[in-house]
KEBAFI-771880 format. One record per residue (C-alpha): residue in one letter; x, y, z. Coordinates in steps of 0.5 Angstrom, whole numbers, plus 500, padded with zeros to 3 digits. Layout:
// residues N
 residu   u   v   w
      A   X   Y   Z
...
***
This chain:
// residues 844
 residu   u   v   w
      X 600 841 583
      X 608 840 582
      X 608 833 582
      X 616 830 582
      X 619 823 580
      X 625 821 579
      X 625 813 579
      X 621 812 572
      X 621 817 565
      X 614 820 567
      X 610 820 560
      X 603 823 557
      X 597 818 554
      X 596 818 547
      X 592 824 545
      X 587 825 551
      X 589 832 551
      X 586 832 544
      X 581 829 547
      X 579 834 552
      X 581 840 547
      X 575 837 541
      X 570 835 548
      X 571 842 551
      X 569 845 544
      X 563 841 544
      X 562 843 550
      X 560 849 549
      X 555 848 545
      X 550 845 550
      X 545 849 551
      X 544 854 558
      X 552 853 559
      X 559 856 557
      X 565 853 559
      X 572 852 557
      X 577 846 560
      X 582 850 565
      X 588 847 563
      X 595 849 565
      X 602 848 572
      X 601 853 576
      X 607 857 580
      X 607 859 587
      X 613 863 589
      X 619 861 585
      X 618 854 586
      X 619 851 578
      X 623 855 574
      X 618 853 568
      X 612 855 568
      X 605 854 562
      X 598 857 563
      X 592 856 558
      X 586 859 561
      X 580 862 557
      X 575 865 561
      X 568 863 561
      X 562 861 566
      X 565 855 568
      X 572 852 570
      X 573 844 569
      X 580 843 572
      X 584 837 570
      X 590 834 575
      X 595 829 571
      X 603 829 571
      X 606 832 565
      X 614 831 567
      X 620 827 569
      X 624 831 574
      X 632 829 575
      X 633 831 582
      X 640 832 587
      X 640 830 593
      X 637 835 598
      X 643 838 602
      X 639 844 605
      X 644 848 605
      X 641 853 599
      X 634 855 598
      X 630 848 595
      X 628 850 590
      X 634 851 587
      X 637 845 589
      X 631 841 587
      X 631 841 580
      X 637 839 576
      X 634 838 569
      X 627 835 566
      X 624 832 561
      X 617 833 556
      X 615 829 552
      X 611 827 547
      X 604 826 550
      X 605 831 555
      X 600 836 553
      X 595 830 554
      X 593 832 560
      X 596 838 564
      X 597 840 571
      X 593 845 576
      X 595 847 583
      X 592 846 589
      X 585 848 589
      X 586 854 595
      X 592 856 592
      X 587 859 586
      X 593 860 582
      X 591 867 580
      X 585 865 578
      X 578 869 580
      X 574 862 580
      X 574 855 583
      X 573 850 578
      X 566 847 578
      X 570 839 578
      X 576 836 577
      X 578 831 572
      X 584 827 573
      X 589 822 571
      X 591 817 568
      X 595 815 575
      X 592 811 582
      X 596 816 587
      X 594 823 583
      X 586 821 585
      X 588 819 591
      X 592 827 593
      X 586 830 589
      X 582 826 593
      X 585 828 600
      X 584 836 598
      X 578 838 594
      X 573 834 599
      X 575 839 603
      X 572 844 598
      X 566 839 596
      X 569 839 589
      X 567 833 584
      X 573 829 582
      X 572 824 576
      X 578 820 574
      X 579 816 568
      X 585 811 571
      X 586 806 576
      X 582 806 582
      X 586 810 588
      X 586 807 595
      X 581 811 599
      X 580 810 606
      X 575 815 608
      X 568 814 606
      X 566 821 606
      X 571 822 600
      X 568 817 596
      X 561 821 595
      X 565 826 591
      X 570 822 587
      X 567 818 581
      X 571 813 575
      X 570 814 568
      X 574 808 568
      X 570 801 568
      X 570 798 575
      X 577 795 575
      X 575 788 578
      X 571 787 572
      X 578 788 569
      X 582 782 574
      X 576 778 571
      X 577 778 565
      X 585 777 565
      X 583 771 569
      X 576 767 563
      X 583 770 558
      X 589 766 562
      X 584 760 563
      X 581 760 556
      X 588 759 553
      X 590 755 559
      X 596 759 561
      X 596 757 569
      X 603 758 569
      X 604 766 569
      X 609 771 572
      X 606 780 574
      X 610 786 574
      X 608 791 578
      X 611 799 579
      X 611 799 587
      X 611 795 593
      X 604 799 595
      X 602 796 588
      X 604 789 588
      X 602 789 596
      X 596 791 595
      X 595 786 588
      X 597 780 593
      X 593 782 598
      X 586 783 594
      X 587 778 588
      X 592 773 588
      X 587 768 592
      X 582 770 586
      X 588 768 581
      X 589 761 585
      X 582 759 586
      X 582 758 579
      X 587 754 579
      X 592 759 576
      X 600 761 580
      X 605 766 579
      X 612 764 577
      X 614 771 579
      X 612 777 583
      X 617 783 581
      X 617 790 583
      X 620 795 577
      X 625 799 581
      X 624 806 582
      X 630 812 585
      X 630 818 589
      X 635 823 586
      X 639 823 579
      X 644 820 582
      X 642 813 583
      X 640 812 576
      X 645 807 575
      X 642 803 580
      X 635 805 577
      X 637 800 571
      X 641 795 574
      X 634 794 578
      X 631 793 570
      X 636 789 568
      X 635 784 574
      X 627 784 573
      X 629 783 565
      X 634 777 567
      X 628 774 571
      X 623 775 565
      X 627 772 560
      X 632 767 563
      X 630 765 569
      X 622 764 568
      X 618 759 564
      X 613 762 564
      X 611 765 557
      X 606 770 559
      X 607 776 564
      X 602 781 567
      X 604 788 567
      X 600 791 572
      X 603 798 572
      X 600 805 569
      X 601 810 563
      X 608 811 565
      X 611 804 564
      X 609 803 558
      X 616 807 555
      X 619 803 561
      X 617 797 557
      X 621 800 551
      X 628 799 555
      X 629 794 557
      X 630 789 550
      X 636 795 550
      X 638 795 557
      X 645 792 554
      X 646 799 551
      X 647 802 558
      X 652 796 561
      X 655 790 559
      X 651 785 560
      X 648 779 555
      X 640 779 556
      X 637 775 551
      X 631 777 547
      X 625 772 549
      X 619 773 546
      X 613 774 551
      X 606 774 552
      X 605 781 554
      X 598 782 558
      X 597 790 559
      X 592 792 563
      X 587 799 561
      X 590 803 565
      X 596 802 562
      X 596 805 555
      X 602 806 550
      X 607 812 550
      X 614 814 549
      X 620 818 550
      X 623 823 545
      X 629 817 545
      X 624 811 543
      X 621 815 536
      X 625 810 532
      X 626 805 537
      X 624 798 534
      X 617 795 538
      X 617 788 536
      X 617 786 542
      X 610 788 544
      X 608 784 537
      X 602 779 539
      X 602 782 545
      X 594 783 549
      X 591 789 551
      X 585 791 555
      X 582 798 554
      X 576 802 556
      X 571 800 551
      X 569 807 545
      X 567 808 540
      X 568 813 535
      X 567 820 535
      X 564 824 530
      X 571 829 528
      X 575 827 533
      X 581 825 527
      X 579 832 523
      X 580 836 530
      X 586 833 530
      X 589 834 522
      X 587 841 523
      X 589 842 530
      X 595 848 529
      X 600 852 534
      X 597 859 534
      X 599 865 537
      X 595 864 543
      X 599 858 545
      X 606 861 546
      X 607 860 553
      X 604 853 553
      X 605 846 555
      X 602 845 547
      X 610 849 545
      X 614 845 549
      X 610 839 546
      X 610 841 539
      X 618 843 539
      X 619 835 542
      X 614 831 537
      X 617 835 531
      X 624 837 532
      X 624 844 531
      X 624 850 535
      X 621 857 535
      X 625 863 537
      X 622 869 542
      X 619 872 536
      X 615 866 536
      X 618 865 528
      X 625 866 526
      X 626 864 518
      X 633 863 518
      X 633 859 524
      X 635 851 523
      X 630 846 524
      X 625 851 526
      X 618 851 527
      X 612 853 524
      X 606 851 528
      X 603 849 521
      X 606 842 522
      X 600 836 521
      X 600 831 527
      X 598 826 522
      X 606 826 520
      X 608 824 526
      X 610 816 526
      X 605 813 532
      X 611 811 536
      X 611 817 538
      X 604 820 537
      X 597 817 536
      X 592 820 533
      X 587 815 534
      X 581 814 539
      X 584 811 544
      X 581 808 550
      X 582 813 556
      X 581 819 551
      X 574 816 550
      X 573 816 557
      X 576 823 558
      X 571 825 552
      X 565 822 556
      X 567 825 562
      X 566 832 560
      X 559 831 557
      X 558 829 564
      X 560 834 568
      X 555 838 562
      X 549 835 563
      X 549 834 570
      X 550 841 571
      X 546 842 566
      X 541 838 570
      X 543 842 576
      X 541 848 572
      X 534 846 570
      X 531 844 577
      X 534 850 580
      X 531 854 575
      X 524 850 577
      X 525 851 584
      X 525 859 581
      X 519 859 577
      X 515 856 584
      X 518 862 589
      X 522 857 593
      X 529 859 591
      X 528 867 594
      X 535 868 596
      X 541 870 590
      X 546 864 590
      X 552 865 585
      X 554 859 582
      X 560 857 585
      X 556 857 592
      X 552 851 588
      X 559 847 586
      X 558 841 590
      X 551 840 589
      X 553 837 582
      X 551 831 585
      X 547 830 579
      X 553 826 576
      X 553 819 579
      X 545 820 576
      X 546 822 569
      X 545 818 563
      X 546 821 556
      X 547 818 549
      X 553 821 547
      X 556 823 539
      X 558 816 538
      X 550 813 540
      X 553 810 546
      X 548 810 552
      X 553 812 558
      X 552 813 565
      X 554 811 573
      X 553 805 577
      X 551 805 583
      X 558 806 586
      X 559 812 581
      X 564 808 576
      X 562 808 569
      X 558 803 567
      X 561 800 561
      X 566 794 559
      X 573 793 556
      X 576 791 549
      X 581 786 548
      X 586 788 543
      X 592 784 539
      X 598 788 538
      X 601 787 531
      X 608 790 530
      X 610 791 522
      X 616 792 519
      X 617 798 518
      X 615 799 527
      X 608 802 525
      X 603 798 529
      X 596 796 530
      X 592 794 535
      X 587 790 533
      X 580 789 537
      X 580 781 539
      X 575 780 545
      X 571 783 549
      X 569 784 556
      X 561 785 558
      X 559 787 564
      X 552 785 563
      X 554 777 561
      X 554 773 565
      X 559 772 571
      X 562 766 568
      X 562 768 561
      X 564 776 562
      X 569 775 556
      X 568 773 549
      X 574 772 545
      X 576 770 537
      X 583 766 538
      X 584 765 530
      X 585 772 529
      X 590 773 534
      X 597 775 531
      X 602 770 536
      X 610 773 537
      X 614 771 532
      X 618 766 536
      X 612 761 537
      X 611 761 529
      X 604 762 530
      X 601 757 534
      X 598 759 541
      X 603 759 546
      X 603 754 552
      X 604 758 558
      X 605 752 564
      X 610 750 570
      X 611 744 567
      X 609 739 561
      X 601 737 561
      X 600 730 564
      X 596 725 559
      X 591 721 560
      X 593 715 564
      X 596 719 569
      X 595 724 575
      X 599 729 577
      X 603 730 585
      X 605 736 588
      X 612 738 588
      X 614 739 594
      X 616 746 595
      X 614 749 589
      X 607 753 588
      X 601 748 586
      X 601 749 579
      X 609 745 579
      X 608 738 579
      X 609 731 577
      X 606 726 573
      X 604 720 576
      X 602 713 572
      X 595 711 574
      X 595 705 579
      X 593 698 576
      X 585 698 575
      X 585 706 576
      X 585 711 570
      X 585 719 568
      X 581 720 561
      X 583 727 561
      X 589 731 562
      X 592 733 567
      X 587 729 572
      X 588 731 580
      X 587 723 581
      X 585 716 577
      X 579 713 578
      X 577 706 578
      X 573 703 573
      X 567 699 575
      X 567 692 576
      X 565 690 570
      X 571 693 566
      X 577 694 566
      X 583 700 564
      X 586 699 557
      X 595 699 557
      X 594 706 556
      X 589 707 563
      X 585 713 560
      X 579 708 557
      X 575 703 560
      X 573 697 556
      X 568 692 559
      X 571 685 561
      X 568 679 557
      X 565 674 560
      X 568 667 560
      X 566 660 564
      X 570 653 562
      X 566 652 556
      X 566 645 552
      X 568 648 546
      X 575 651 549
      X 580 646 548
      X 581 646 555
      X 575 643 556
      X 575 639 550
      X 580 635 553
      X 577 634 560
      X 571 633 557
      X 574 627 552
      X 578 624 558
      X 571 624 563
      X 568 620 556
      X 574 615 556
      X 574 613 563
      X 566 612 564
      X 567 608 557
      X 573 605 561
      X 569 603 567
      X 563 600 564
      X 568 596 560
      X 571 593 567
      X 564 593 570
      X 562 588 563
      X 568 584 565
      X 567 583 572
      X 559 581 570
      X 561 577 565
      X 566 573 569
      X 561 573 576
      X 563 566 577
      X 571 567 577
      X 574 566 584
      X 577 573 583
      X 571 577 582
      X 567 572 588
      X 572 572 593
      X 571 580 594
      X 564 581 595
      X 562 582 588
      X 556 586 590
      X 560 593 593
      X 565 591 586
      X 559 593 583
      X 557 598 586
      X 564 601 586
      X 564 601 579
      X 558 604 577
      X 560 609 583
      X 567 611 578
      X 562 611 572
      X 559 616 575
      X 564 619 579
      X 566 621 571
      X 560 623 568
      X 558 628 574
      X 565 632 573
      X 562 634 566
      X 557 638 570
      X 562 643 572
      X 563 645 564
      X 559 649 561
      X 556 657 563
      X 553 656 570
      X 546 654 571
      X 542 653 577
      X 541 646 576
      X 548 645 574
      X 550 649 581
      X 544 644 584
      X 547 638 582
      X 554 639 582
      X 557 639 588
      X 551 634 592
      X 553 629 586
      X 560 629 587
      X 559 629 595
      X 554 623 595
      X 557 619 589
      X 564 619 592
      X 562 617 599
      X 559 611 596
      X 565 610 592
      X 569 610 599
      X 564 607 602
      X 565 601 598
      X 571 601 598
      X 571 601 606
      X 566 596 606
      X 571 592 602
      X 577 593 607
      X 573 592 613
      X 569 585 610
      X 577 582 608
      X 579 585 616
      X 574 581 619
      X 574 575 614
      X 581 573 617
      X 579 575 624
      X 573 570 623
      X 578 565 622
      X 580 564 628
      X 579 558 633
      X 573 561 637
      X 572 567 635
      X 565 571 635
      X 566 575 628
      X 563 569 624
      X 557 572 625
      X 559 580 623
      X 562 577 615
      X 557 576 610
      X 553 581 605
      X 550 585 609
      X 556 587 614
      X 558 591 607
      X 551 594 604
      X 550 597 611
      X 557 602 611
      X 554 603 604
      X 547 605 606
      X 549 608 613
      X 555 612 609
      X 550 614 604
      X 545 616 608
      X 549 621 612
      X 551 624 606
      X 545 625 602
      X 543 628 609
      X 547 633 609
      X 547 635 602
      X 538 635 602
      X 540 640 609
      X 545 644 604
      X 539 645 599
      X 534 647 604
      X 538 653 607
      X 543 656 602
      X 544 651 596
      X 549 654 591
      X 548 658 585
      X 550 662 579
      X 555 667 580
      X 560 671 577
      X 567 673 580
      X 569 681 578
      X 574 681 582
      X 580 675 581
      X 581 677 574
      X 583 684 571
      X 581 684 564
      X 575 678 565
      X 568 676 568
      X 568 669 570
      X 561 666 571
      X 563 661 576
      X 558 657 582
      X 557 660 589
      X 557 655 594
      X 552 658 598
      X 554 655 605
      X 561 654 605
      X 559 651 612
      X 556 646 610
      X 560 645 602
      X 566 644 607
      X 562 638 611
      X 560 635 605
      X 567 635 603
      X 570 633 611
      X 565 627 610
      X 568 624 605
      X 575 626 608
      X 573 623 614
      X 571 616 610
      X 578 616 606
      X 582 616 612
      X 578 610 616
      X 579 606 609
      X 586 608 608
      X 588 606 616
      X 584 599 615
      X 587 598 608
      X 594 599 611
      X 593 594 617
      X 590 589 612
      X 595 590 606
      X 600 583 608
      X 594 578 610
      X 595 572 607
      X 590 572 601
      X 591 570 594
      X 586 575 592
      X 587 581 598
      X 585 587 595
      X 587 591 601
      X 594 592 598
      X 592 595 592
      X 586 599 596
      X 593 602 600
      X 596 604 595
      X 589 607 591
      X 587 611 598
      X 594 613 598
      X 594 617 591
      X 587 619 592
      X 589 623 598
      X 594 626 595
      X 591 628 589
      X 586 632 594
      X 592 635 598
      X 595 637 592
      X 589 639 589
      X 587 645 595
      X 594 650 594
      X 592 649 586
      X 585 652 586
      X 587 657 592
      X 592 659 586
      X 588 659 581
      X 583 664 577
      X 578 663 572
      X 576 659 569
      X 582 654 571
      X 579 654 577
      X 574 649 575
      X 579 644 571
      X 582 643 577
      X 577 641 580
      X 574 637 575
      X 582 634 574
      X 581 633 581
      X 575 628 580
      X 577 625 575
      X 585 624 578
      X 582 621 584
      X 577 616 581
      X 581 614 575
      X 587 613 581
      X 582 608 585
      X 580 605 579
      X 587 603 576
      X 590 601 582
      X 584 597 584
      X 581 594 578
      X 588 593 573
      X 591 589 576
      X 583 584 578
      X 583 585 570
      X 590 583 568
      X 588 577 572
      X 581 575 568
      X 584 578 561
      X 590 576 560
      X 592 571 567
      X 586 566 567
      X 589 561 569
      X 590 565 576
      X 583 566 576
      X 582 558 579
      X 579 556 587
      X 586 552 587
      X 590 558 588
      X 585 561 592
      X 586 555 597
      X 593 555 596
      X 594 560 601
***
C-alpha cells in the first residue's frame, strides 16, 4: 500500500515495530501453529524507486499495513510518466521500521500466499482503506489507532481495535478538565474531517459539562512541495493563536503519531521566517493514539516544552524480555534490503557500502550498533502503550486461530468435515477473534467487548522534561472502564510535575477570573458560556460558593452579611424598658401620671373654689383620671408583646380617651347651653345641669366599649413578628387583628375630637371669667395635630421605633389637653388665689 502525504513529515511510533518482531518470536512457539509477521512495501511496475521486503515463509502470514514516509512531490503536469514526476524526494525516519507497509491484498506482491489478517496503524484513514478492500476478501483486520469512519455495516464484522474504546478516552479528557477545573480549553486537530467530525460527535459532551473551547484550529497541511512555505506559515499562524491570542492555558491536541514532531516545530517556527513568536508555557493534553516520535533533525532539539505536559496511553504492562530483545537486537545479513537498513543508517548516522560493510568508510555502520545508546529523543526503547497493543494483537490472532484449529480438528475426529480444505479457504473463519480471551506474559486478562475493541482502560501520563532533553513520562492516573460512569478516572494531582512558568502550582485554565461568593455570574454577550461577568448579589440575596449561576435569598429569619456569602440570623428586638428609648418614655409616662394625680389632688382639695365649681367639677374629675390613665395605658406598649398586653392595649387606649374627649365635649357643650339658657324665654334651662354631662359620657363611653368587645370577639389582636421591615432584625410587634374594626375605633375617637374642637371654637369668646372653652380650643387644636403628625411618622418608621411613636403620640396628646386645660385653672388656684373668689365670677 503506497501511501503519499505531503503536508506533514510522516513519522513511525516509538518501538512497535520492535514489538511486532519480539510478539512474532513468541509466536512461534505456540503450539499447532508456525508463523512469521509478513512485514514489508511492495512495488508494483515502477511506481516506487525504493523498494524493502522482509518475508520468511512459514505456515501462516500476518500482514501489517502503516505509513512508513514522508514523499515531497511537484505538481502533477502529466506531461511525463507519473511515477517519475511524482516523487521528488523522501524522508525515513527514526521509528520507520515500527511497522511496515504491504500492498493491496490482490496484488499478492509475489507472494504465494494471502495473509491469514491484517494489523494496521497507528493512523484512522489507513483503517479506513484496509477496511474498504480486505472486506471483500473477508479478511480480518485489527487496529490499534484511532477508530476509522466506517460507514458500511457489513465491514465492521471483519474489523477489530486493540485500542480501548476511544469514547472511554473523551470521557476521561472530559473527569481530568473538570477535576483541575479547566472550563476555559483550546483543540488542535490535523484535519478538517478530524475537526468536523470532533464537533460533530463531542463538543455537546464538552458544553454540557460545562466546558467550551477558546479556539478549534486545524493543522495545515499541502499537496506538493512547493507549498511548504504556506505549510509553515499555516504552523505560524496556529502558534500565534495558541500562545498570543488564547488565555486558555490548556490545549487538546487530538491529532495522531505523526503530529507529534510537528509539535517539535513550532517553538522553533521562527528559524524558517522572521517572525517574534513568543514562548508560552501550555498544558499540553495528548491523546493515545498520539504517541511521541520524531524527525532526524529533532535528535538534538530542546523538548521542554512538552515538559508537565499530560498523556493518555493504552494501559500495559511489562513484558517479560522485550528490553533484552531489543539490546540484542543486531543488523544481520538477512536484513540488507530492508526498511531495518534504512532505519539504522538514520538513527545511527552511518552508512553501509554495497558489500554491506567498508572498513575505510567514514561513519560507516556496523550493524553491531546497540539501540540503548540512542538518546530517546530519537528512539524508545520502553514499552509504550501502542507497542502493548500490537504485542496483544499478535497473540490474538495465535489463539484465535488456534481455537479455530482445534474445533475443525474436532469436527475431523467425528467424521463431519470429510472434504480437504486448505487453510487459506478457512481465513475468514477467524471469527474466533472477537471471543478469545487469554492471559498474556505480563498476566493481564485481554479479550474483546461485544464491539470487538479491546477491553481495557488508559494511563494518564506526566511528561517531565530533564536538563539534559532526556525525558520521562511518569504514570499519574488511570482511566477504568470498569468504575463507575462518574468516577472513570482516577487521578495523584501532588505527583504531577506543572511547566516551568507556573512555578509548580496547578495552573488555572478559565476565560476570566472566578467569581467569589457574594456574586453571580452573567453571560457576556457574544462570547461562549464559559465568558462572563461577575455580578454583585442583590440586597437580601447571597452566592456561598464560586462561580454561583444565581444568588439565593435567605430565609426570613436571617439576613446576608457585608460580603453576601453568609446567612446570619436576624435578632429579635421589641421596645424593651431596659433600652434607653424606652427608659425615657417610661420616665415620662411616670411624670405625667404623677403630674395628673397632683392636679386632680389639687382640684379635690380646692372642690369648693369657684373655679373648680363653675366647670362641672364632676367631668373635671373624670377628665383627670382619664389623662392619668391615658398615661399609665402608654406603658403597655413597651415590653416583648404578649397576648394580654396585645388584648389590652389598643381596647384601653380607644375607651380611655374617648372618655377623656367625651369629657372634655361634656364640658364644652354644658358651657354652650349654660349661656344659651340665660337667654330671656329660652327652653335650654331644662338640658343644663349634671346629668346633660354624665350622659355624653356614658353613651360615648358605651358605644366605644362596644365596638372594642366586637373587636375581641372576631379578630382581636395578637403577638406577631415582622421579618420583613428590617433587613438584619425580627421586630416582634402587636398584630391588629381586624384593621377594620382597629381603624373604627380610631375613627370614633376622631369623630368625638372634631365635635368637641367645632363646639369649643364657637364658644371660645362667650363672656365668662371661668370659660373653659378657649383653653379647650387651643387643647383640641394640639391634640389633632399631634395625631395628623403622628400617621406619616409611623407609616415611615420601622421596628421598634414604630412603637415610640405611637406611645409619644399618647403621651403628646394627653399632656397637650392636660396643660392647655388644667395649667392655667392651676395657676389660678396655686399662685392667683385671689382670682379664685364668686365676685370675679359675677363681675362678668
Amino acid at each position: 500500500m503506497k501511501h503519499f502525504q505531503s503536508d506533514k513529515f510522516q513519522t513511525q511510533e516509538r518501538s512497535v515495530w520492535n514489538m511486532v518482531l519480539f510478539a512474532a518470536t513468541i509466536f512461534m512457539f505456540l503450539p499447532n501453529i508456525k508463523c512469521y509477521i509478513l512485514l514489508g512495501k511492495c512495488s508494483v511496475g515502477n511506481r516506487l524507486f525504493i523498494r524493502h521486503k522482509q518475508y520468511n515463509s512459514e505456515d501462516l502470514v500476518i500482514g501489517g499495513i502503516t505509513s512508513q514516509i514522508y514523499m515531497f512531490s511537484n505538481t502533477m503536469t502529466f506531461t511525463k510518466n507519473p511515477s517519475k514526476e511524482t516523487v521528488d524526494d523522501f524522508l525515513y525516519f527514526f521509528k520507520n521500521w515500527n511497522y511496515l507497509n504491504i500492498e493491496l491484498l490482490n496484488y499478492k506482491c509475489d507472494f504465494k500466499d494471502n495473509v491469514v489478517t491484517v494489523l494496521a496503524g497507528s493512523n484512522a484513514f489507513i483503517g479506513q482503506f484496509m477496511s474498504n478492500i480486505l472486506s471483500v476478501y473477508k479478511i480480518p483486520q485489527l487496529t490499534y489507532g484511532s477508530a476509522p469512519v466506517i460507514d458500511d455495516s457489513t465491514q465492521v464484522v471483519f474489523l477489530h481495535w486493540a485500542f480501548p474504546n476511544e469514547d472511554l478516552q473523551v470521557k476521561g479528557i472530559i473527569q481530568l478538565l473538570l477535576h483541575f477545573q479547566w472550563i476555559w480549553i483550546g483543540l488542535i486537530v490535523q484535519s478538517a474531517e478530524k475537526r468536523d467530525r470532533f464537533l460533530q460527535n463531542r463538543l455537546a459532551t464538552f458544553s454540557q459539562k460545562g466546558l467550551c473551547f477558546d479556539f478549534v484550529e486545524e493543522l495545515p497541511k499541502v499537496s506538493v512541495s512547493n507549498e511548504i512555505v504556506d505549510m509553515f506559515t499555516g504552523y505560524i499562524k496556529v502558534y500565534n493563536v495558541v500562545t498570543m491570542r488564547s488565555s486558555a492555558n490548556v490545549v487538546i491536541i487530538y491529532c495522531e503519531n505523526q503530529e507529534t514532531a510537528v509539535l517539535r516545530k513550532l517553538p522553533y517556527l521562527s528559524e524558517f521566517e522572521d517572525t517574534a513568536v513568543k514562548r508560552k508555557d501550555k498544558i499540553w493534553i495528548i491523546p493515545a493514539q498520539m504517541e511521541f516520535s520524531s524527525l532526524p533533525f529533532q535528535r538534538y532539539r530542546a523538548m521542554d516544552f512538552m515538559h508537565g505536559s499530560l498523556s493518555f496511553q493504552v494501559s500495559s504492562k511489562d513484558i517479560f524480555g522485550f528490553k533484552r530483545f531489543l539490546q540484542m537486537r543486531k543488523l544481520t545479513s538477512g536484513d540488507e534490503d530492508s526498511l531495518i537498513r534504512a532505519f539504522w543508517e538514520s538513527a545511527f548516522e552511518c552508512s553501509f557500502s554495497n558489500a554491506m560493510l567498508e572498513e575505510d568508510a567514514e561513519n560507516g555502520c556496523t550493524g553491531e550498533e546497540q539501540l540503548e545508546t540512542l538518546p530517546k529523543s530519537a528512539f524508545e526503547t520502553v514499552m509504550t502503550g501502542q507497542s502493548y497493543s500490537v504485542y496483544n494483537a499478535v497473540h490474538a490472532v495465535a489463539h484465535a486461530l488456534q481455537a479455530m484449529l482445534s474445533s475443525k480438528n474436532k469436527l475431523k475426529a467425528r467424521g463431519k468435515d470429510s472434504e480437504h480444505k486448505t487453510l487459506n479457504q478457512y481465513v475468514w473463519q477467524v471469527r474466533h477473534l472477537r471471543t478469545v480471551s487469554f492471559n498474556n506474559s505480563a498476566g493481564e486478562n485481554i479479550f474483546f467487548d461485544q464491539n470487538g475493541e479491546i477491553a481495557t482502560g488508559f494511563d494518564v501520563s506526566n511528561w517531565v522534561i530533564f536538563p539534559n532533553q532526556s525525558f520521562d513520562r511518569v504514570k499519574v492516573g488511570k482511566v477504568d472502564p470498569f468504575a463507575p460512569p462518574n468516577n472513570l478516572l482516577s487521578i495523584s494531582a501532588q505527583d504531577i510535575i506543572w511547566p516551568t512558568t507556573f512555578n509548580q502550582a496547578q495552573p488555572f485554565s478559565v476565560c476570566n477570573n472566578h467569581c467569589i461568593s457574594g456574586y453571580s455570574r452573567i453571560k457576556r454577550e457574544g462570547k461562549p458560556f464559559c465568558c462572563y461577568d461577575c455580578l454583585q448579589c442583590p440586597e437580601g440575596g447571597i452566592s456561598n460558593k464560586t462561580d454561583a449561576d444565581y444568588c439565593f435569598q435567605c430565609s426570613e429569619a436571617q439576613y446576608p452579611n457585608k460580603a453576601r456569602n453568609l446567612c446570619i440570623p436576624k435578632h429579635i428586638i421589641f421596645l424593651s424598658s431596659e433600652h434607653p428609648l424606652g427608659l425615657t418614655l417610661t420616665t415620662i409616662a411616670l411624670f405625667f401620671s404623677v403630674t395628673s394625680a397632683l392636679v386632680l389632688q389639687i382640684f379635690i382639695n380646692h372642690q369648693d373654689t369657684p373655679i373648680v365649681k363653675a366647670n362641672n367639677r364632676n367631668l373635671t374629675y373624670i377628665l383627670l383620671i382619664a389623662f392619668l390613665l391615658s398615661f399609665l395605658c402608654s406603658l403597655l406598649f413597651i415590653g416583648q408583646p404578649e397576648q394580654v398586653k396585645c388584648l389590652m392595649q389598643q381596647t384601653a387606649f380607644g375607651i380611655i380617651f374617648c372618655v377623656a374627649v367625651s369629657c372634655i365635649l361634656g364640658k364644652t357643650t354644658i358651657v354652650v347651653l349654660a349661656f344659651m339658657a340665660t337667654k330671656a324665654g329660652s327652653k335650654m334651662r331644662k338640658w343644663v345641669g349634671k346629668r346633660l354631662g354624665n350622659l355624653i359620657v356614658l353613651s360615648c363611653s358605651l358605644a366605644q366599649f362596644t365596638i372594642c368587645v366586637v373587636w375581641l370577639a372576631i379578630s382581636p389582636p395578637f403577638p406577631d413578628s415582622d421579618m420583613h421591615s428590617m433587613a438584619e432584625e425580627i421586630v416582634l410587634q402587636r398584630n391588629e387583628g381586624s384593621t377594620t374594626m382597629f381603624y373604627a375605633v380610631l375613627g370614633f375617637i376622631g369623630f368625638l375630637t372634631t365635635i368637641s374642637f367645632t363646639v369649643a371654637f364657637f364658644a371660645r369668646k362667650l363672656p365668662d371669667s371661668f370659660n373653659e372653652a378657649k383653653f379647650i380650643t387651643f387643647s383640641m387644636l394640639v391634640f389633632c395635630s399631634v395625631w395628623v403628625l403622628f400617621v406619616p411618622t409611623y407609616l415611615s418608621t420601622k421596628g421598634k421605633y414604630m412603637v415610640a411613636v405611637e406611645i409619644f403620640s399618647i403621651l403628646a396628646s394627653a399632656a397637650g389637653l392636660l396643660g392647655c386645660i388644667f395649667f392655667p385653672k392651676c395657676y389660678i388656684i396655686v399662685l392667683r388665689p385671689d382670682l379664685n373668689r364668686k365676685e370675679q365670677l359675677i363681675k362678668k
